[in-house]
N, CA and C of each residue as an Amber inpcrd file, in Angstrom:
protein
   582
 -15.2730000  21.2490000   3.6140000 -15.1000000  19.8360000   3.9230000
 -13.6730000  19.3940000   3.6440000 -13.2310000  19.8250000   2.8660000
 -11.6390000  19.3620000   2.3630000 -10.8410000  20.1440000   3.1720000
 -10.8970000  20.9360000   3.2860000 -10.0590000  21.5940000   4.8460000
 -10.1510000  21.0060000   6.0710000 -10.9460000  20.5640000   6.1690000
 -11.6270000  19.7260000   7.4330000 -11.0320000  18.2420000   7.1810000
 -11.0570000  17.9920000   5.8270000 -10.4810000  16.3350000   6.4090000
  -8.9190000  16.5580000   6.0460000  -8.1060000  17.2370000   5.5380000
  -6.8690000  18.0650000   5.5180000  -6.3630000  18.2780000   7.3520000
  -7.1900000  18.9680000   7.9220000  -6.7390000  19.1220000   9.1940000
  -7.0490000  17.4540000  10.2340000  -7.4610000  17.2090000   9.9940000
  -7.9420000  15.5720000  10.3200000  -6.7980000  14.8800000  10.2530000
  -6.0330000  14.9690000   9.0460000  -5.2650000  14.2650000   8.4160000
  -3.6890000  14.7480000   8.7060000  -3.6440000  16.0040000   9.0410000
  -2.1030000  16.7930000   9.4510000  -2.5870000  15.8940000  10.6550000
  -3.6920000  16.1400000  11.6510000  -3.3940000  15.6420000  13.3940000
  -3.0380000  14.2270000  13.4460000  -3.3500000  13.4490000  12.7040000
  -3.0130000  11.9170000  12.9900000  -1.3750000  11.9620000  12.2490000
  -0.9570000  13.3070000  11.2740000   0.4980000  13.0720000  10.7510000
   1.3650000  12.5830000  12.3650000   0.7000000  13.9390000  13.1660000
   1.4940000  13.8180000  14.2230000   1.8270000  12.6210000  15.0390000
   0.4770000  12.0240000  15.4170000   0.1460000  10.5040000  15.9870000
   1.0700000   9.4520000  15.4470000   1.5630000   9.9060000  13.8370000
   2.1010000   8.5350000  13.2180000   3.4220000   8.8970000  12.8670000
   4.1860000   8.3070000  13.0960000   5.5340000   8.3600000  12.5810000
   6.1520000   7.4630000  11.3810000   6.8180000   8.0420000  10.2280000
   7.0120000   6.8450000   9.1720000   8.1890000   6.1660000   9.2980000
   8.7850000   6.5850000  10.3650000   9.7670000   5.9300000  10.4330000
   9.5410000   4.9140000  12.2920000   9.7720000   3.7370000  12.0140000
   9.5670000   3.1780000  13.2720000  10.6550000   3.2480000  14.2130000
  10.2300000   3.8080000  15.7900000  11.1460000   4.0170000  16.4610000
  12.0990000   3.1410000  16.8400000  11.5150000   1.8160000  17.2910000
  11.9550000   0.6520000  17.7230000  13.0850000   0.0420000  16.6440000
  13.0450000   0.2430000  15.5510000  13.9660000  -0.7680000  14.3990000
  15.3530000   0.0250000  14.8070000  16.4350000  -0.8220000  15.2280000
  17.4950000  -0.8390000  15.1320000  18.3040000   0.2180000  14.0290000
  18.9950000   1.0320000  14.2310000  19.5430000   1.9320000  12.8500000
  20.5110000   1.3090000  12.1790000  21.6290000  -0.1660000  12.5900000
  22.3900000  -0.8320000  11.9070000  21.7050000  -2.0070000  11.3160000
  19.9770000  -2.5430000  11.2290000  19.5680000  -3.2430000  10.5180000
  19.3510000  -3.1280000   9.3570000  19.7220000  -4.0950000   8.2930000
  19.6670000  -3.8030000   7.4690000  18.1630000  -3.8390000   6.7710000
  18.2470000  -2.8910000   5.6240000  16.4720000  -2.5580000   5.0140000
  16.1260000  -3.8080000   4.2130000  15.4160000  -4.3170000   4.5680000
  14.3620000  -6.0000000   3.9920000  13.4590000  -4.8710000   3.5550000
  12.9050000  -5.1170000   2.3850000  11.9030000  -4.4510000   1.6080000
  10.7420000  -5.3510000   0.7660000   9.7680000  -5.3930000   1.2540000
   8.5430000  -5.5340000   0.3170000   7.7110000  -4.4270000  -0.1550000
   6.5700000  -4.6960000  -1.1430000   5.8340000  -4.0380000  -1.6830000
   4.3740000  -4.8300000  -1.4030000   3.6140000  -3.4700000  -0.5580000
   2.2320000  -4.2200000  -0.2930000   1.2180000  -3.6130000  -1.4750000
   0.6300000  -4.2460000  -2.6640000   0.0850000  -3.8750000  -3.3220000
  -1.5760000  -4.0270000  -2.8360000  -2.3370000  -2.9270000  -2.5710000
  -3.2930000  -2.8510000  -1.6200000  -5.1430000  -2.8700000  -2.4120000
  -5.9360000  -3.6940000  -2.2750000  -7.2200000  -3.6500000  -2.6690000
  -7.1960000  -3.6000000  -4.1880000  -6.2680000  -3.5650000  -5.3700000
  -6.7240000  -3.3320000  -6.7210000  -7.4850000  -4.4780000  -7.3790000
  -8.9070000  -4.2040000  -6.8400000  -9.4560000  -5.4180000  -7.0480000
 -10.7730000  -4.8580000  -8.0240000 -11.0210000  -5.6160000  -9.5400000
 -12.3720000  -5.3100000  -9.9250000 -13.4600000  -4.5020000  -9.7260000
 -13.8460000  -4.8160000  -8.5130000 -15.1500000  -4.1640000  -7.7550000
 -15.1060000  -2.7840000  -7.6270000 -13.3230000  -2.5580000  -6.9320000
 -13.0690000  -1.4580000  -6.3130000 -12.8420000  -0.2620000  -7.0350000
 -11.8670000  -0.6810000  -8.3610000 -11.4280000   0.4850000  -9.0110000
 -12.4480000   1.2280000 -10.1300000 -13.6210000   0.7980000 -10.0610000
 -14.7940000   1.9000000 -10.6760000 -14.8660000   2.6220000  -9.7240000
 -15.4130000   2.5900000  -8.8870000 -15.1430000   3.7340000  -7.7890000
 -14.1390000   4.7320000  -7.5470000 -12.8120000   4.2280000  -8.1590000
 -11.8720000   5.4480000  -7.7740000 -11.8880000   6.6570000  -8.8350000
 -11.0150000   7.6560000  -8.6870000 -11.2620000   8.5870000  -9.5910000
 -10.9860000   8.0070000 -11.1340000 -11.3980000   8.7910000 -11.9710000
 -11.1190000   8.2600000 -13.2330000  -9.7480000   8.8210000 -13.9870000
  -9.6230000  10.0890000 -14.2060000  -8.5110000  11.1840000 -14.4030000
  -7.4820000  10.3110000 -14.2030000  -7.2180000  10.0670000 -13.4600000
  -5.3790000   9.4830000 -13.1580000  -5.5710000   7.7770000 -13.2250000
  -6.4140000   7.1870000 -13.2570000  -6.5190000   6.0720000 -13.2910000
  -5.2170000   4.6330000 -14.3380000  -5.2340000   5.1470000 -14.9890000
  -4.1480000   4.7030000 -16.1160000  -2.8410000   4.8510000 -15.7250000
  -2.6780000   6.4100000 -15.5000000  -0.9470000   6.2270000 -14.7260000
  -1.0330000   5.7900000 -13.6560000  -1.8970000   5.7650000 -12.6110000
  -1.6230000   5.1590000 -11.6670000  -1.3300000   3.4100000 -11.5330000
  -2.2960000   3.0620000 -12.3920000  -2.1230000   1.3750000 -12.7200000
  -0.5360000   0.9710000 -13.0020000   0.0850000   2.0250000 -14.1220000
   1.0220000   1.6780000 -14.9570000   2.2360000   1.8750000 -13.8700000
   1.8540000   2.6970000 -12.9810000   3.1070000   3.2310000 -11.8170000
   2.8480000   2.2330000 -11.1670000   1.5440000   1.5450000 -10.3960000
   1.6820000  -0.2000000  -9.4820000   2.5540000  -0.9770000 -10.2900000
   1.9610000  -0.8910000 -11.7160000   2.4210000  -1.8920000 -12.1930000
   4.6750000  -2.1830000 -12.4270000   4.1980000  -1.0070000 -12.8800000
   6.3940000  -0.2350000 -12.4970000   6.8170000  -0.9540000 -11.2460000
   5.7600000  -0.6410000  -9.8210000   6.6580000  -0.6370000  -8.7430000
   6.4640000  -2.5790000  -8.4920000   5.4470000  -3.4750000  -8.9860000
   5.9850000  -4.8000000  -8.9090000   7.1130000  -5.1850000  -9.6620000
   7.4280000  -4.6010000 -11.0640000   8.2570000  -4.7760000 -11.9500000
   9.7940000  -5.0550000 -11.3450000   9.6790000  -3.2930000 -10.2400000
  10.8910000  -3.0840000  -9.8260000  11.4840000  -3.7570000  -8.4440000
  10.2740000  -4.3780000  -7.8920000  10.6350000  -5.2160000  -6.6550000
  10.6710000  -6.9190000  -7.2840000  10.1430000  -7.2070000  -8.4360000
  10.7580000  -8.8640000  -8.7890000  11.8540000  -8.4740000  -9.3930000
  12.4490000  -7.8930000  -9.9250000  14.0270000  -7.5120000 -10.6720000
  15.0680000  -7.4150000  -9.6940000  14.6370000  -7.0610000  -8.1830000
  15.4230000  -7.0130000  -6.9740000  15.1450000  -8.1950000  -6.0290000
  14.0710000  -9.1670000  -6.9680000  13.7740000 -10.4130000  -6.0090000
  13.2330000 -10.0490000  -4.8680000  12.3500000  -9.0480000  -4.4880000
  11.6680000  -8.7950000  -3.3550000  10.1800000  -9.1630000  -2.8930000
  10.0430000  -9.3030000  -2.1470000   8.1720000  -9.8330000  -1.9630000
   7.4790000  -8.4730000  -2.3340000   6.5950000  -9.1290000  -3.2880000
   5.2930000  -8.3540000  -3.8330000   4.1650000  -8.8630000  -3.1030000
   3.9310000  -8.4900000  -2.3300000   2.2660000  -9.0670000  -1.2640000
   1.2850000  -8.3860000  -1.9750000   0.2650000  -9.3470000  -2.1830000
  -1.1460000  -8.6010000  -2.3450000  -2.4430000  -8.9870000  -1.1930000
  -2.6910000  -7.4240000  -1.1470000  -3.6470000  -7.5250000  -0.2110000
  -5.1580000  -7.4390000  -0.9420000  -6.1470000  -8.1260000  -0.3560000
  -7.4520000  -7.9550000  -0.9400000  -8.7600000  -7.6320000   0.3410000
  -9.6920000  -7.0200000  -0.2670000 -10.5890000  -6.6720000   0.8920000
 -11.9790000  -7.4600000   0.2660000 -12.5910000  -7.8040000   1.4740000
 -13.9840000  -8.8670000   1.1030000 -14.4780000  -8.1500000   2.6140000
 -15.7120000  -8.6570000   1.8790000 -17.2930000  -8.6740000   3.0000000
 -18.0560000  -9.5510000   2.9390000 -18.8100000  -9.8850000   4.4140000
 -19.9180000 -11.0280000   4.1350000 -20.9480000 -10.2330000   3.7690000
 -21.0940000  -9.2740000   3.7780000 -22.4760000  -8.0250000   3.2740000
 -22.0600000  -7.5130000   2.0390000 -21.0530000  -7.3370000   1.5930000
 -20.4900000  -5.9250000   0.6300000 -20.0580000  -6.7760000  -0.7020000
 -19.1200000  -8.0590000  -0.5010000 -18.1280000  -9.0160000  -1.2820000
 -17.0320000  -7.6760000  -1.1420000 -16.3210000  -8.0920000  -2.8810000
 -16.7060000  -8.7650000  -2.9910000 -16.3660000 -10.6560000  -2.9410000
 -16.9020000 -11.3880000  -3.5540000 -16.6030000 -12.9380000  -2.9860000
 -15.4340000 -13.3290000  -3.6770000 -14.0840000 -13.9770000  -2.5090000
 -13.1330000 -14.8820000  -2.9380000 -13.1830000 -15.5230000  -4.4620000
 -12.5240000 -15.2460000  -5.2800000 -12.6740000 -16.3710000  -6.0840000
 -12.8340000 -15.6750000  -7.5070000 -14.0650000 -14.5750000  -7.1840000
 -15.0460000 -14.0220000  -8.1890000 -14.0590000 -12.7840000  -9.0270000
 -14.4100000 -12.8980000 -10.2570000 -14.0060000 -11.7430000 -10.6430000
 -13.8760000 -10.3520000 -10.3480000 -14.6940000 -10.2240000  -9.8100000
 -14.8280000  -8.5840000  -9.0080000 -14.0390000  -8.8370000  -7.9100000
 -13.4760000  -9.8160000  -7.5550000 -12.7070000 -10.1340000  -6.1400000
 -11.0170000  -9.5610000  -6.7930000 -10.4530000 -10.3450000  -7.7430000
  -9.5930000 -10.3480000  -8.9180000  -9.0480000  -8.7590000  -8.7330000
  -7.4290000  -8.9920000  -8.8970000  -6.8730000  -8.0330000  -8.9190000
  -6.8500000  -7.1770000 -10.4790000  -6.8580000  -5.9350000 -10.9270000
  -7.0360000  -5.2820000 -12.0850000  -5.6350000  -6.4620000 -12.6580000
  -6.4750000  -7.1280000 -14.4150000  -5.8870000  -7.7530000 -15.2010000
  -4.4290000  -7.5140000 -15.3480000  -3.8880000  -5.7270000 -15.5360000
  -2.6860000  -5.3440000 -16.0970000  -2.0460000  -5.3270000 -14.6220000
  -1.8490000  -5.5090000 -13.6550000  -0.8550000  -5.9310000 -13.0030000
   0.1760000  -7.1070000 -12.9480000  -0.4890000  -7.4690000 -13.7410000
   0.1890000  -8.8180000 -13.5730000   0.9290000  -9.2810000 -12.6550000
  -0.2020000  -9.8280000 -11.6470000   0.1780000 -10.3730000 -10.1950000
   0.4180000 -11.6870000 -10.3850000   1.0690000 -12.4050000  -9.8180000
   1.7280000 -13.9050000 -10.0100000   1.0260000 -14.2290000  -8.4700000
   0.3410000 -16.2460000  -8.9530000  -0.6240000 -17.0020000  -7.9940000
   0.6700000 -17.0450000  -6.7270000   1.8150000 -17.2530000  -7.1840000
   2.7700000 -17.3390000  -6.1340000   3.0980000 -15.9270000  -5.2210000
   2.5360000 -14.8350000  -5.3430000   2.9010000 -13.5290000  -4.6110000
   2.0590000 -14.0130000  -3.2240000   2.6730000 -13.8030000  -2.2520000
   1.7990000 -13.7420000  -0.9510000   0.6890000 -13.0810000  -1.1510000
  -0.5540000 -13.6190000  -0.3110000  -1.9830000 -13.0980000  -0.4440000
  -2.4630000 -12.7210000   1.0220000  -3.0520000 -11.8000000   1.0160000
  -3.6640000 -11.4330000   2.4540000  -5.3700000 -11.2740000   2.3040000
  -6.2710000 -11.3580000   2.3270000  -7.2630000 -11.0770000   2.6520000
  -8.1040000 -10.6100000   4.0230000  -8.5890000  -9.3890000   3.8270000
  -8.6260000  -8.7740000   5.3060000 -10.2850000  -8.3650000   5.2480000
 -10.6220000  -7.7760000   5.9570000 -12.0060000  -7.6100000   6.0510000
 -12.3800000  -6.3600000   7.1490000 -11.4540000  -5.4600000   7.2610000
 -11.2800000  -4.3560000   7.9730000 -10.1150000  -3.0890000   6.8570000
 -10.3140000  -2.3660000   7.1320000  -9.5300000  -1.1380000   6.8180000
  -8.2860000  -1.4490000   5.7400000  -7.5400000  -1.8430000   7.5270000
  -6.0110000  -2.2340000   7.5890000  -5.7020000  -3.5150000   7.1550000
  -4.6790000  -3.7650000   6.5340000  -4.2050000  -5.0820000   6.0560000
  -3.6040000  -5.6320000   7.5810000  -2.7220000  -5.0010000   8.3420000
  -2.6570000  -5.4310000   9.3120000  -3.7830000  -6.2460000  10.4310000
  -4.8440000  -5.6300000  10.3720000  -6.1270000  -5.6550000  11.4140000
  -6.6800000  -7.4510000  10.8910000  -6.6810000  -8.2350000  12.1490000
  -6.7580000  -9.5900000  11.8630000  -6.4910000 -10.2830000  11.2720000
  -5.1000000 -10.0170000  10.4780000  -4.5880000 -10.8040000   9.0340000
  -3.5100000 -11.4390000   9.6200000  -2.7990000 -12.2720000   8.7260000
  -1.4920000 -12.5690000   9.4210000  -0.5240000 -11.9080000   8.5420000
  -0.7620000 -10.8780000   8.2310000   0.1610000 -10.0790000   7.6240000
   1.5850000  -9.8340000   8.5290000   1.0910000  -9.6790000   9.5130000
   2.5660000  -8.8130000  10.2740000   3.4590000 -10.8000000  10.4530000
   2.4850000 -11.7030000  10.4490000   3.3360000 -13.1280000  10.8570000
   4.4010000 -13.0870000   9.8440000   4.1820000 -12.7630000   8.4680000
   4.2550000 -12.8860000   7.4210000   5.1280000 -11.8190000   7.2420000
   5.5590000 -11.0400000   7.1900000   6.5160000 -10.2200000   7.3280000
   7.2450000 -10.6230000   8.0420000   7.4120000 -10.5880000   9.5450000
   8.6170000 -11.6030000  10.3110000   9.0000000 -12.7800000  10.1880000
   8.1160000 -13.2520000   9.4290000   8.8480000 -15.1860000   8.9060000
  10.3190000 -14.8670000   7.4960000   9.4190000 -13.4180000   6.9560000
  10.4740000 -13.4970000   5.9520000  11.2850000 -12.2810000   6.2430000
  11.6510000 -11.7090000   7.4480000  12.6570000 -11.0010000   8.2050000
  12.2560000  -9.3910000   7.5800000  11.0200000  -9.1500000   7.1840000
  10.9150000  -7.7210000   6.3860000  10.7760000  -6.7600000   7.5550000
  11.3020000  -5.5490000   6.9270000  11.0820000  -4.3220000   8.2210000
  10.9570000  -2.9460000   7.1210000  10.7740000  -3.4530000   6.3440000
  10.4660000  -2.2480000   5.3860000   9.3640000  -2.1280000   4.2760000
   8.0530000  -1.2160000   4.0740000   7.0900000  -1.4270000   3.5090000
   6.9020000  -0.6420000   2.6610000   7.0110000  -0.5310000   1.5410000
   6.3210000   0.4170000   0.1990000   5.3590000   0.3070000  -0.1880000
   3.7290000   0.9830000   0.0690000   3.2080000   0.6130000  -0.3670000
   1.7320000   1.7300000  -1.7130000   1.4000000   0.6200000  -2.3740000
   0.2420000   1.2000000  -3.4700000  -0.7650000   0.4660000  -3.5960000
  -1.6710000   0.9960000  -3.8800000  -3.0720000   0.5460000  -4.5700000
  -4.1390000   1.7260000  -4.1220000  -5.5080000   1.0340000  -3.1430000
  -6.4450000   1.8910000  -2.8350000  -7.0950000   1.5370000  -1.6860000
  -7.8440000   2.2870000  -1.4740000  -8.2960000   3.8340000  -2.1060000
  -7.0890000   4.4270000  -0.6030000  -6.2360000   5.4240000  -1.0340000
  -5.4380000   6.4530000  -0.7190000  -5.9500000   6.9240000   0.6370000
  -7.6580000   7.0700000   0.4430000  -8.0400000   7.5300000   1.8720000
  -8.5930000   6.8710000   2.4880000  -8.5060000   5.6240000   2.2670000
  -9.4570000   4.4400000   3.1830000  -8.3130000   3.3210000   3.6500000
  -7.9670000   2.2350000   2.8520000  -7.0730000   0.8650000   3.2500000
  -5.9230000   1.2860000   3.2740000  -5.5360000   1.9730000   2.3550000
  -3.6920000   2.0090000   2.4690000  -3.9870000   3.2470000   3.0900000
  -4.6150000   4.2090000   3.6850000  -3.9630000   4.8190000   4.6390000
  -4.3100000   4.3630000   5.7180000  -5.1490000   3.8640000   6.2990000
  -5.2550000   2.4090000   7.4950000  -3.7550000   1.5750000   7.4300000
  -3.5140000   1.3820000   6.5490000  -2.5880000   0.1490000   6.4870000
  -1.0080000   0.8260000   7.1030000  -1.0590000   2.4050000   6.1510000
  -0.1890000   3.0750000   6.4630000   0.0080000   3.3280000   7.9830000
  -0.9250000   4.0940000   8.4260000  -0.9780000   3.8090000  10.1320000
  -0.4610000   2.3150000  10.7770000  -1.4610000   1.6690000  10.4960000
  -0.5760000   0.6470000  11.3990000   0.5790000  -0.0590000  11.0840000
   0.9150000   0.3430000  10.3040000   2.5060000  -0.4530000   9.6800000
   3.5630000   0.5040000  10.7860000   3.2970000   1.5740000  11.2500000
   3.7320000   2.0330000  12.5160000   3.5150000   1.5540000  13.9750000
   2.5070000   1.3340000  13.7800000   2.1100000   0.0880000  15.4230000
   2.6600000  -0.9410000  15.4040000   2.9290000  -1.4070000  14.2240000
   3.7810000  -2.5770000  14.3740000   5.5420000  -2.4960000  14.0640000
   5.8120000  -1.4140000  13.8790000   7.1450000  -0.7170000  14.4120000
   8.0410000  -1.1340000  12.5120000   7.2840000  -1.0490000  11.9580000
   7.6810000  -1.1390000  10.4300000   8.0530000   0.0620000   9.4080000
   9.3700000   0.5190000   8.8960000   9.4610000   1.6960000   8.2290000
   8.6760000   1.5360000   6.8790000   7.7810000   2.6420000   6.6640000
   6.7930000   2.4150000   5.8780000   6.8100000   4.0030000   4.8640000
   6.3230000   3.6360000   3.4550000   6.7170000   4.8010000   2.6650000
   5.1020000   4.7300000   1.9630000   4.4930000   5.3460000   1.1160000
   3.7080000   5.5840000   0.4170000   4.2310000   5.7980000  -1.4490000
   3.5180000   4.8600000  -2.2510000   4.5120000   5.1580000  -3.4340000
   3.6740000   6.8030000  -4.4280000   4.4380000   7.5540000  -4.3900000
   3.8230000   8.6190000  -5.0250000   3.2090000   8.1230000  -6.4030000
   2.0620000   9.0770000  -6.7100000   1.2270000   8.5730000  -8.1410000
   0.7620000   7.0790000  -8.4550000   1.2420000   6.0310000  -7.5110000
   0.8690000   4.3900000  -7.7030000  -0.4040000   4.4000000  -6.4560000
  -1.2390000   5.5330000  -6.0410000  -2.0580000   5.7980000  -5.0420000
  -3.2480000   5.7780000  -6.2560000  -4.8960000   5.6900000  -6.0030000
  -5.9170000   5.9810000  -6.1100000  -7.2770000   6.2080000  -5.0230000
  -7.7240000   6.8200000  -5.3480000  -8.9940000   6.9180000  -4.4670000
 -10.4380000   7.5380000  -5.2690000 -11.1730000   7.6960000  -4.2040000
 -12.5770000   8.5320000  -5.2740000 -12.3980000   9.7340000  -5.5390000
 -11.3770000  10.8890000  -5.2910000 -11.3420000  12.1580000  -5.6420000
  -9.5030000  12.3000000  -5.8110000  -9.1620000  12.7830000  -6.8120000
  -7.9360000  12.9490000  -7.0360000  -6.9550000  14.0300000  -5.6450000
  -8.1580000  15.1220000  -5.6950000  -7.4900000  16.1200000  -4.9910000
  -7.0520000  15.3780000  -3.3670000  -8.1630000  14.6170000  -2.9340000
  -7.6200000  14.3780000  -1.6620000  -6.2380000  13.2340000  -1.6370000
  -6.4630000  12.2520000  -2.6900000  -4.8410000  11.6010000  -2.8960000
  -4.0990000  12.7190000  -3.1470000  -3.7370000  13.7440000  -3.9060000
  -2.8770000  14.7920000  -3.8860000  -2.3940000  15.1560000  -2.4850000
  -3.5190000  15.3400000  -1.7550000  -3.2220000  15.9580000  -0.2410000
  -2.6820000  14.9340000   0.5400000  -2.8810000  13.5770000   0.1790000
  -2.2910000  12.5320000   1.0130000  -0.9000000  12.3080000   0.6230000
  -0.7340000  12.2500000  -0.5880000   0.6860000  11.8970000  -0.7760000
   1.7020000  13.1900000  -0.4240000   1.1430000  14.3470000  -0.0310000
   1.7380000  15.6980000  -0.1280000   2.0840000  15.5410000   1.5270000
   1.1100000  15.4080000   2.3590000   0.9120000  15.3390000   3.8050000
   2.4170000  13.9960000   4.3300000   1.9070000  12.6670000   3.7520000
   3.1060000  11.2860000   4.0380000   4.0190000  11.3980000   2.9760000
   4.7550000  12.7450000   2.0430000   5.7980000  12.4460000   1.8570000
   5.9910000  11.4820000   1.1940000   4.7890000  10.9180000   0.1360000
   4.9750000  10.0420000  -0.5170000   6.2610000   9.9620000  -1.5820000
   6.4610000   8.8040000  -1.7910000   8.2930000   9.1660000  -2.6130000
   8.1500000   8.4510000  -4.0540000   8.9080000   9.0930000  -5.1290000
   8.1560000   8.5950000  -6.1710000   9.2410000   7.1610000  -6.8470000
   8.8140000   6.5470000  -7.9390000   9.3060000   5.2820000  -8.4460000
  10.5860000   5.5130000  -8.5740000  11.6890000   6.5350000  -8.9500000
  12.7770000   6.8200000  -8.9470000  13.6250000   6.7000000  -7.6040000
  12.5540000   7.1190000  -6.8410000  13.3840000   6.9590000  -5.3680000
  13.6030000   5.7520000  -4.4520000  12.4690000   5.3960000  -5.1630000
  12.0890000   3.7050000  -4.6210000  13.4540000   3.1790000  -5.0020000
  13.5620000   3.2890000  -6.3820000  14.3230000   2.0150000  -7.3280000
  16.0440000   2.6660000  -6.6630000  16.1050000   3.9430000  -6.0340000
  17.1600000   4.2430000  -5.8790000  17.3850000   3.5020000  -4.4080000
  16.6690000   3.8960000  -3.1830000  16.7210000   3.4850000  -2.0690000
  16.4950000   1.7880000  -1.9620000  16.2560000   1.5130000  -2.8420000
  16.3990000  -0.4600000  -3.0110000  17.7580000  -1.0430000  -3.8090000
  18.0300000   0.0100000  -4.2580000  19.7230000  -0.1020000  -4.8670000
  20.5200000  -0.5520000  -4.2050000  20.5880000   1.1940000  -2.6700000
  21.3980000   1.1170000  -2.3570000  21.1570000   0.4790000  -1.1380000
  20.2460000  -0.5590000  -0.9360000  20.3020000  -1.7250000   0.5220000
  21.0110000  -2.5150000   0.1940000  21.1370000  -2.8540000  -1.4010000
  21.8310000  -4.1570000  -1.4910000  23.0980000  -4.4160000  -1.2800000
């Protein structure tokens, strides 16, 4: 089975490109951070093993995008069947992030943060063309999100180790497959835009 969703996962590498064709090569890099689903409900479900560094690495990579004054977006996922509900604690992003009421909010109800949100409005109001993103689960929303942040012609990165999902090994294979780049590289490649 893990070979099988491994090869699944090389064929859509091909389909997706992380770098968007369309963006201009003399524009300059606008950078946000989409911090994806770390919501109550969700993170019992993910693996347990890495759970802690991974929090502490989200939590690094908002650190390192308000110190550069950059948008920290949070995305959240709800259901009218599943929740969970707006508002509710299990809705609530994990306590130690310390997400601020003022960070842009998305709430989506599909996969992709893109898919019926006004996420992408929201990115072009504030001129962004560049996406880093973490949370979860690795093999469900943010790699949905990851995909279409290419349909919508956006250079898009994956933050190494700030990923979770329900099995460690297949985040291993995801961040191994997209070239995920780790907090050092981030903080370096946001350096040198400025």
């Amino acid at each position: 089975m893990r070979k099988l969703i491994s090869l699944m996962l090389t064929l859509s590498l091909f389909a997706s490109v992380s770098y968007s064709q369309d963006a201009k090569e003399d524009d300059p890099m606008k950078p946000a951070l989409l911090v994806i689903d770390v919501q109550n409900k969700y993170l019992p479900m993910m693996s347990q093993g890495d759970q802690d560094a991974a929090l502490e690495r989200m939590k690094w990579a908002i650190w390192l995008f308000r110190q550069h004054e950059l948008p920290v977006i949070r995305i959240y996922h709800t259901s009218e069947k599943w929740g969970p509900e707006p508002g509710s604690e299990e809705f609530q992003f994990h306590e130690s992030l310390e997400v601020q009421d003022d960070d842009p909010m998305i709430v989506k109800t599909y996969g992709s943060g893109f898919n019926k949100t006004a996420l992408d409005s929201l990115l072009n109001v504030q001129g962004i063309n560049t996406l880093f993103m973490c949370g979860l689960s690795s093999t469900g929303c943010v790699l949905a999100t990851y995909f279409d942040a290419n349909n919508y012609d956006y250079n898009h990165f994956l933050l190494k180790d700030a990923l979770l999902g329900p099995d460690a090994g297949y985040t291993d294979n995801i961040e191994e497959m997209f070239d995920a780049i780790s907090l050092q590289t981030t903080k370096f490649i946001i350096e040198q835009a400025k």
